[in-house]
Biopython code that builds the backbone (N, CA, C, O; Angstrom):
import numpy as np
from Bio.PDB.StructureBuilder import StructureBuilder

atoms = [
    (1, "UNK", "N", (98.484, 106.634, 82.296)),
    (1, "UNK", "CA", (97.126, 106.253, 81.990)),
    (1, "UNK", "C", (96.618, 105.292, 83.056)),
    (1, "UNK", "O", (97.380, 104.486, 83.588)),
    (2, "UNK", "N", (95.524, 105.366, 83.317)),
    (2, "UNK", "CA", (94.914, 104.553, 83.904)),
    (2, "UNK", "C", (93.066, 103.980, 83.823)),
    (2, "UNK", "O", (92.238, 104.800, 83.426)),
    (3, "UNK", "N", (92.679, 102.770, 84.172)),
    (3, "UNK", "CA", (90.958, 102.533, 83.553)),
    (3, "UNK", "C", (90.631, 101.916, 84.840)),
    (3, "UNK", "O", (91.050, 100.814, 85.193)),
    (4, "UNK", "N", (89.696, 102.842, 85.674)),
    (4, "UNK", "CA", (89.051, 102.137, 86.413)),
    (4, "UNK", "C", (87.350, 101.777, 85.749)),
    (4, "UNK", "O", (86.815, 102.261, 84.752)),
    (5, "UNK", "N", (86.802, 100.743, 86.749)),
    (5, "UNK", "CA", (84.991, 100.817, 86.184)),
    (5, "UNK", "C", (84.518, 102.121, 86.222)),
    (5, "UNK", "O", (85.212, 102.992, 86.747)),
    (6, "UNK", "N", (83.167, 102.445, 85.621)),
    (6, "UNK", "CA", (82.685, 103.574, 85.472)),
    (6, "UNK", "C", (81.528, 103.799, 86.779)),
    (6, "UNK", "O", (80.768, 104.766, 86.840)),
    (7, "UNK", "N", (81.568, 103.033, 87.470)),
    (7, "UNK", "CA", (80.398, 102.899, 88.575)),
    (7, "UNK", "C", (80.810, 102.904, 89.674)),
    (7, "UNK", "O", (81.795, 102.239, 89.995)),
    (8, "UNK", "N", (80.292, 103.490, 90.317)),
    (8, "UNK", "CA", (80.594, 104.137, 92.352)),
    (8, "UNK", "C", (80.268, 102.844, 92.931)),
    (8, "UNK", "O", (79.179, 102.492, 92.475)),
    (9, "UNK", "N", (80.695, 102.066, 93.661)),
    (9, "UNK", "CA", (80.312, 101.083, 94.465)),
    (9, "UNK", "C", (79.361, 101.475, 95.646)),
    (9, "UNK", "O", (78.784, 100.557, 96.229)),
    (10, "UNK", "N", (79.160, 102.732, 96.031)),
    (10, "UNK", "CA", (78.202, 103.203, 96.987)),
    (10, "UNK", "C", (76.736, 103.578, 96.344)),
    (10, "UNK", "O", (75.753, 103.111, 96.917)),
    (11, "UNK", "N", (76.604, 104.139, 95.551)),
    (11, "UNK", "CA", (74.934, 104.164, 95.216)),
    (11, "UNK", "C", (74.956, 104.413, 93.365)),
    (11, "UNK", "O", (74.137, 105.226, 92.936)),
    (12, "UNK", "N", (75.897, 103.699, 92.334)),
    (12, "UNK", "CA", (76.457, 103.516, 91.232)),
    (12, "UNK", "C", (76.332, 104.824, 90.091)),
    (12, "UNK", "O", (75.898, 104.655, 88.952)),
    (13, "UNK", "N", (76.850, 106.294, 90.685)),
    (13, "UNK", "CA", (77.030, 106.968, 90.368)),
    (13, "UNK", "C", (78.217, 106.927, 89.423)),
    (13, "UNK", "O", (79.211, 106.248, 89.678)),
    (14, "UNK", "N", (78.097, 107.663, 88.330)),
    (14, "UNK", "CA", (79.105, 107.744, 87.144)),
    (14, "UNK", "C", (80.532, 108.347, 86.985)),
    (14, "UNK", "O", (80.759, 109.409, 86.406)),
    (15, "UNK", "N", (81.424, 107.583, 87.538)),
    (15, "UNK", "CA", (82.802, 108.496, 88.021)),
    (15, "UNK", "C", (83.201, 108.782, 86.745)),
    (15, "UNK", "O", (84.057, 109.660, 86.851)),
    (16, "UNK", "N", (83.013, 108.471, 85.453)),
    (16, "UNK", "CA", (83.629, 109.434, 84.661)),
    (16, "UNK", "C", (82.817, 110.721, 84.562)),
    (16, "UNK", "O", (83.091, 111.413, 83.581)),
    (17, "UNK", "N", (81.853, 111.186, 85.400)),
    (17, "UNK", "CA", (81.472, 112.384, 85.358)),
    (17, "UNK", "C", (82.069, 112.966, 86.420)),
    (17, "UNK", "O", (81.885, 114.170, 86.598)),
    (18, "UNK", "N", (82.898, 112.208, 87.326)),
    (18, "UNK", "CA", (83.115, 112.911, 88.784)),
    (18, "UNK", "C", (84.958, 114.005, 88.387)),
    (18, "UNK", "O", (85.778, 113.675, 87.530)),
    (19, "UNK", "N", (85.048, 114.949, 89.109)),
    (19, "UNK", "CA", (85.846, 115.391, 89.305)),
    (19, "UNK", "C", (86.815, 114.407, 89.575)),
    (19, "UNK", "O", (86.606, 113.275, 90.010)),
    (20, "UNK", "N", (88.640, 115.285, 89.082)),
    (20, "UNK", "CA", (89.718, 114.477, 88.960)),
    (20, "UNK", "C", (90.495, 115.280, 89.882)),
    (20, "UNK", "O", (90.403, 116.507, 89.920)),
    (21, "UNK", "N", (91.433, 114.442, 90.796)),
    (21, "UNK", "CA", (92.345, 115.285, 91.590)),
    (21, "UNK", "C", (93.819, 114.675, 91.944)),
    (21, "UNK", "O", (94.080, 114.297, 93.086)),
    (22, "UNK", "N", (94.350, 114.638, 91.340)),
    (22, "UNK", "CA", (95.600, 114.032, 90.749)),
    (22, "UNK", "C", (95.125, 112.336, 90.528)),
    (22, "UNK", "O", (94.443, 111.837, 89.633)),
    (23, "UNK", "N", (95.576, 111.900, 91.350)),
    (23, "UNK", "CA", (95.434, 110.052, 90.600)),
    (23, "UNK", "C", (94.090, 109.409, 91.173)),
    (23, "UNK", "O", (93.715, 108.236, 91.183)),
    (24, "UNK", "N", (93.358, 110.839, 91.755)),
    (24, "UNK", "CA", (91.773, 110.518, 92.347)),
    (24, "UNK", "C", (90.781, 110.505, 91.876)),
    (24, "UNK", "O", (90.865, 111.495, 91.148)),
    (25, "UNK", "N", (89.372, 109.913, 91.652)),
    (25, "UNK", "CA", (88.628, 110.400, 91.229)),
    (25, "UNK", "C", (87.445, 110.539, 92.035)),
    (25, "UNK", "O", (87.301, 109.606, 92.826)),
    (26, "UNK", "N", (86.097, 111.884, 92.090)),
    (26, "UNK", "CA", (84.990, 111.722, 93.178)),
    (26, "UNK", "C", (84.021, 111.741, 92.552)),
    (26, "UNK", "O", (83.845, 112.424, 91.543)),
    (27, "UNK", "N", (83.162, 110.914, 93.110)),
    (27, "UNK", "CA", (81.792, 110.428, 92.158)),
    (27, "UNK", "C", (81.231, 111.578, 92.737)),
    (27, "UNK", "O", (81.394, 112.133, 93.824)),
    (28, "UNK", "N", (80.267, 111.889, 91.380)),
    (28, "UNK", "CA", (79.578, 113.620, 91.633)),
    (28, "UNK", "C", (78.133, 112.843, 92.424)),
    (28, "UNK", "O", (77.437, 113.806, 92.747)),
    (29, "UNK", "N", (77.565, 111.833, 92.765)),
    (29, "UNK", "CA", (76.567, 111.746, 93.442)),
    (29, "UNK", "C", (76.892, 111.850, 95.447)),
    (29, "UNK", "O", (76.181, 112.553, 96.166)),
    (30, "UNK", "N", (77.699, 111.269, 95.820)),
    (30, "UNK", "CA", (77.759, 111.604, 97.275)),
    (30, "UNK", "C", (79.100, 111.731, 97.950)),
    (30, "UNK", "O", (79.406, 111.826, 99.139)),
    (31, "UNK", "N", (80.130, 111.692, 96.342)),
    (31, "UNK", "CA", (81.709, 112.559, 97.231)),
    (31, "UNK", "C", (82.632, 111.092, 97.701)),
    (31, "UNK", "O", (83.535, 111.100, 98.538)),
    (32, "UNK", "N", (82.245, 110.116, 97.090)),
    (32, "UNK", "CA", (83.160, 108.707, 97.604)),
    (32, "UNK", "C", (84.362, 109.084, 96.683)),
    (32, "UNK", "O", (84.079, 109.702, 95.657)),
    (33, "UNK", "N", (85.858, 108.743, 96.962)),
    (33, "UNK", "CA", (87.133, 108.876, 95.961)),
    (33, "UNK", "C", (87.683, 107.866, 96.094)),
    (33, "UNK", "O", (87.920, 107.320, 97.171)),
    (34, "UNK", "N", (88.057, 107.343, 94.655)),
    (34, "UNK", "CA", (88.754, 106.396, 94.253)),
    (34, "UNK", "C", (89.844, 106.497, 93.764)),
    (34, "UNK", "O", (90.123, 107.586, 93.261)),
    (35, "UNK", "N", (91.055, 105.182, 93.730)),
    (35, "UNK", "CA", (92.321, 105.633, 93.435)),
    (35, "UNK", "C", (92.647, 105.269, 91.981)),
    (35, "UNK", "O", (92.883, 104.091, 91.714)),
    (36, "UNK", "N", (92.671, 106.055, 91.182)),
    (36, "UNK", "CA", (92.710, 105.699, 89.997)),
    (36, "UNK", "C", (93.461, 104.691, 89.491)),
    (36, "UNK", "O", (92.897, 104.080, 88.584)),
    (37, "UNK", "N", (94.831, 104.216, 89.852)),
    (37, "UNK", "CA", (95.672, 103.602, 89.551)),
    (37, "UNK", "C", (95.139, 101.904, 90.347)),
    (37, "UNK", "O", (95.372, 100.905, 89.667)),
    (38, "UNK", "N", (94.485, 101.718, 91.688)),
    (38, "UNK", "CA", (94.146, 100.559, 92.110)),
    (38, "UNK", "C", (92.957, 100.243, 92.360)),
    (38, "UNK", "O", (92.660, 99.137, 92.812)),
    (39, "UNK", "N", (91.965, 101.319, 92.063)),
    (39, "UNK", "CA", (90.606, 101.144, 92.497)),
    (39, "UNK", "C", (90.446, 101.410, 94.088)),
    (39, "UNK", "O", (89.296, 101.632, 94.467)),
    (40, "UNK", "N", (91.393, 101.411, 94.980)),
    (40, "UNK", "CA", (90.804, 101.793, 96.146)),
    (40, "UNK", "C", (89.517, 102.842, 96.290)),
    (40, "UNK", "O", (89.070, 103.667, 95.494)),
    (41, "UNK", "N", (89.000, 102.369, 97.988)),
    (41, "UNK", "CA", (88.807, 103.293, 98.207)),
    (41, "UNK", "C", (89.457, 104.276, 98.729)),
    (41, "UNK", "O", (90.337, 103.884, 99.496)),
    (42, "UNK", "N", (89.344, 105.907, 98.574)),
    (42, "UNK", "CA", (90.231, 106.822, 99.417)),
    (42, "UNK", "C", (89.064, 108.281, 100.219)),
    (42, "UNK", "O", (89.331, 109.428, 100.580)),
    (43, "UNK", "N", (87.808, 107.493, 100.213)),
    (43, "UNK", "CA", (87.049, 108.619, 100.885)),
    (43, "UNK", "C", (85.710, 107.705, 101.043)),
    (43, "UNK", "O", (85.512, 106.714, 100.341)),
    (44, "UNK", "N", (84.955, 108.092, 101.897)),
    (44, "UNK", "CA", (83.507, 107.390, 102.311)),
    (44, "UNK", "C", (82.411, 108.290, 101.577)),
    (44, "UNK", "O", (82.899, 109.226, 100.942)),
    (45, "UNK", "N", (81.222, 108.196, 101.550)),
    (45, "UNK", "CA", (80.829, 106.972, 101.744)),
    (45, "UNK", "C", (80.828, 105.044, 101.364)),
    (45, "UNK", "O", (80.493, 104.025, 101.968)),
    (46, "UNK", "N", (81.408, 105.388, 100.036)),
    (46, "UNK", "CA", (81.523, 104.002, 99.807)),
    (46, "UNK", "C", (82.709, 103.175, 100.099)),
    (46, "UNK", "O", (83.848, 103.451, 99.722)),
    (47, "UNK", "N", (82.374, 102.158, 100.784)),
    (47, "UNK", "CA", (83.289, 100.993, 101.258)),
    (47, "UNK", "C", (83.713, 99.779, 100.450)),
    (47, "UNK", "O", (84.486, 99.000, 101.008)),
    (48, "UNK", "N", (83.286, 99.490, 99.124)),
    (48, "UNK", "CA", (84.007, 98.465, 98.355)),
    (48, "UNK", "C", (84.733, 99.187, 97.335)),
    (48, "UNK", "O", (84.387, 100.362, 97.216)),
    (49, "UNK", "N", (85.675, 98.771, 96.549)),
    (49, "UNK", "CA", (86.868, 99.411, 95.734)),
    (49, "UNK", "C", (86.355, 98.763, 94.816)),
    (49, "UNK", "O", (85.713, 97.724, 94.966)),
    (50, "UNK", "N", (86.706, 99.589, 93.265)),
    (50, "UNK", "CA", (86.516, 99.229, 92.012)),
    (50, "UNK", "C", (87.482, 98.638, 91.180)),
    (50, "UNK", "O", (88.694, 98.810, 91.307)),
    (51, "UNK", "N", (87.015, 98.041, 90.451)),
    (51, "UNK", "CA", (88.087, 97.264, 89.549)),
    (51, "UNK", "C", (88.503, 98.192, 89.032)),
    (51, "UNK", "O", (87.929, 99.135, 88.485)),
    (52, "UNK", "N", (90.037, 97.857, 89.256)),
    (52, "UNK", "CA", (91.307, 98.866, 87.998)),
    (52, "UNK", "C", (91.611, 97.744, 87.314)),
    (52, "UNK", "O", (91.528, 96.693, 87.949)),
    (53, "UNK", "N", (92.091, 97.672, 85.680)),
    (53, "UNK", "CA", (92.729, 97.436, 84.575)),
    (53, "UNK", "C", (93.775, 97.951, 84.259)),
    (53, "UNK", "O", (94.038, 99.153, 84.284)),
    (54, "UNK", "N", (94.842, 96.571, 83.753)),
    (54, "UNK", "CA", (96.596, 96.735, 83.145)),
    (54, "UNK", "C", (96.125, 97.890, 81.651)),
    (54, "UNK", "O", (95.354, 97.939, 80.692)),
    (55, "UNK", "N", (96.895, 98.439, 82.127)),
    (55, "UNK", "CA", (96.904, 99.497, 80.956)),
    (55, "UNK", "C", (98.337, 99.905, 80.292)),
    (55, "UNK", "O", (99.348, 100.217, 80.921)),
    (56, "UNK", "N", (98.205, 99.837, 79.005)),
    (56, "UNK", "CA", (99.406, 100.144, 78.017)),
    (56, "UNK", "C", (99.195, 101.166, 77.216)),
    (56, "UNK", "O", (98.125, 101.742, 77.022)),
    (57, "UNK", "N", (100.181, 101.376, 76.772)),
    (57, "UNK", "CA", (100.146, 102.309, 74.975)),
    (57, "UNK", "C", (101.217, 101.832, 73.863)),
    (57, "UNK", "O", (102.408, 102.065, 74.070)),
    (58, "UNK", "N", (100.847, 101.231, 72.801)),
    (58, "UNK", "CA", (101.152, 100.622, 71.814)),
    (58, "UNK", "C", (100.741, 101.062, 70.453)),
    (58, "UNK", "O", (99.683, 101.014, 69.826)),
    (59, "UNK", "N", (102.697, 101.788, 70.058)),
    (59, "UNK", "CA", (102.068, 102.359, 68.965)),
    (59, "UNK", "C", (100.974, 103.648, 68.647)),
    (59, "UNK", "O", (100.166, 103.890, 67.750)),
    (60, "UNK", "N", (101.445, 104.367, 69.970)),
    (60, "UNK", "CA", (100.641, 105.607, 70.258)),
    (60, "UNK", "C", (99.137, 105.282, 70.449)),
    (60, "UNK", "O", (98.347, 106.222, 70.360)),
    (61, "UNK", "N", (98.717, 104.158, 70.678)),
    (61, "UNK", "CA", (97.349, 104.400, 71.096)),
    (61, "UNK", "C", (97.109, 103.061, 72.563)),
    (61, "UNK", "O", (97.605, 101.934, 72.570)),
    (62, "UNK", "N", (96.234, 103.667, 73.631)),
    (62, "UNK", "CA", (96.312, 103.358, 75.001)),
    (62, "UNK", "C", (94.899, 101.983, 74.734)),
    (62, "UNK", "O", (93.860, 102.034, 74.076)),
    (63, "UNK", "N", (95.488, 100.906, 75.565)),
    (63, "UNK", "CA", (95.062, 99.533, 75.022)),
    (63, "UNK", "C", (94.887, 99.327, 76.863)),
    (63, "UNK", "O", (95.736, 99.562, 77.722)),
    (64, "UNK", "N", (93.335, 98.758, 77.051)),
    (64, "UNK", "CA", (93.470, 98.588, 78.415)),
    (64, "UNK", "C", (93.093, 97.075, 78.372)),
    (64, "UNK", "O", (92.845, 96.878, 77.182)),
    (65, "UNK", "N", (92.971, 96.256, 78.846)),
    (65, "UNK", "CA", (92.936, 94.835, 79.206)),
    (65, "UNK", "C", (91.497, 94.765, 80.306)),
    (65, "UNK", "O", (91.552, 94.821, 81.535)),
    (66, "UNK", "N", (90.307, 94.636, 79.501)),
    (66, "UNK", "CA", (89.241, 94.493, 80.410)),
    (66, "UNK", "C", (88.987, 93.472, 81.067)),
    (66, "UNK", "O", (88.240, 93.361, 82.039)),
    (67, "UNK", "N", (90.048, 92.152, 80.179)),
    (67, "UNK", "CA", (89.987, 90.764, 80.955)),
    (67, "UNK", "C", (90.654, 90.262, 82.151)),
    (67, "UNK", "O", (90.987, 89.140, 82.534)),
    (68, "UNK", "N", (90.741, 91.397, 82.604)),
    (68, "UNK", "CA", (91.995, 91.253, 84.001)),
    (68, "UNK", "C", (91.601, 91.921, 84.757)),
    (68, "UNK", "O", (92.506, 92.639, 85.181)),
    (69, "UNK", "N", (90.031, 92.247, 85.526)),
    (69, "UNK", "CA", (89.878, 93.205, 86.435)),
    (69, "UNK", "C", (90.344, 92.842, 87.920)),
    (69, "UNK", "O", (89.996, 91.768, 88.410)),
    (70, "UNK", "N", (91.025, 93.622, 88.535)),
    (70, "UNK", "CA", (91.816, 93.521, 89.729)),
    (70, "UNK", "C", (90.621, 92.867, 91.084)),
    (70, "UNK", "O", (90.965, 92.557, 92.225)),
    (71, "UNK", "N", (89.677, 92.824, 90.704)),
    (71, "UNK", "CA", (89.116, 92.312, 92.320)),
    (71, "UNK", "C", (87.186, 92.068, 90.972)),
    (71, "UNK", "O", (87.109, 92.499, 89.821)),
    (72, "UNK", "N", (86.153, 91.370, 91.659)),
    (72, "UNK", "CA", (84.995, 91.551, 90.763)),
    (72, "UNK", "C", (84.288, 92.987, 91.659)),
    (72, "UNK", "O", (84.653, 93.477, 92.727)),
    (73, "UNK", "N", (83.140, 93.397, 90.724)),
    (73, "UNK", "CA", (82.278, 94.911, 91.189)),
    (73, "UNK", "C", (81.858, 94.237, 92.340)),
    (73, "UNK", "O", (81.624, 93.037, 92.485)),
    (74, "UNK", "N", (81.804, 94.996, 92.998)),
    (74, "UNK", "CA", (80.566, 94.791, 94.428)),
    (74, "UNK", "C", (79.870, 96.339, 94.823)),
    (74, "UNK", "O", (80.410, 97.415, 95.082)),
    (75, "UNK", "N", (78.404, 95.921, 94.742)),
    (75, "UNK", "CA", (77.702, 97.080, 94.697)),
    (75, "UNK", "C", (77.067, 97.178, 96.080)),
    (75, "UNK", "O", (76.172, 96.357, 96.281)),
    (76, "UNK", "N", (77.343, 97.993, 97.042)),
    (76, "UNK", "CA", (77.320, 98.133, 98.414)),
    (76, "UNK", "C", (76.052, 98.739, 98.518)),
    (76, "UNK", "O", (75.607, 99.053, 99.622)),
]
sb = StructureBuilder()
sb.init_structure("model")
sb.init_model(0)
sb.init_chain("A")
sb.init_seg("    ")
for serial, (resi, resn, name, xyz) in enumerate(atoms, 1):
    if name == "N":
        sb.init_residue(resn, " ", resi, " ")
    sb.init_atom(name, np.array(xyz, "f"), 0.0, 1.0, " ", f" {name:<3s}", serial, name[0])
structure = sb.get_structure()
């Protein structure tokens, strides 16, 4: 499992609408990919990385920790 933000750091397109490609995800507005597991970036156009969240499963249900985002949003 993994929870990144829901917003493209390049022009704040909705990556849970974007296509998945193993631990990638591409925002359906201009094709930027992110790494699901760290928020990188792994494709242009966008140049700032998104916050990823510690994620568990407890008791069969997946518990993410929104109070711990790995870096703050920056909207490029």
């Amino acid at each position: 499992w993994a929870a990144i933000d829901n917003v493209c750091t390049h022009d704040g397109g909705t990556l849970g609408e974007g296509e998945l490609d193993d631990c990638l995800v591409e925002c359906p507005r201009h094709g930027a990919r992110f790494d699901l597991l760290s928020g990188d970036v792994r494709a242009l156009p966008a140049v700032f990385p998104v916050n990823a969240y510690p994620v568990r499963v407890v008791d069969g249900r997946v518990e993410v920790d929104v109070s711990v985002p790995t870096r703050e949003l920056e909207i490029g």
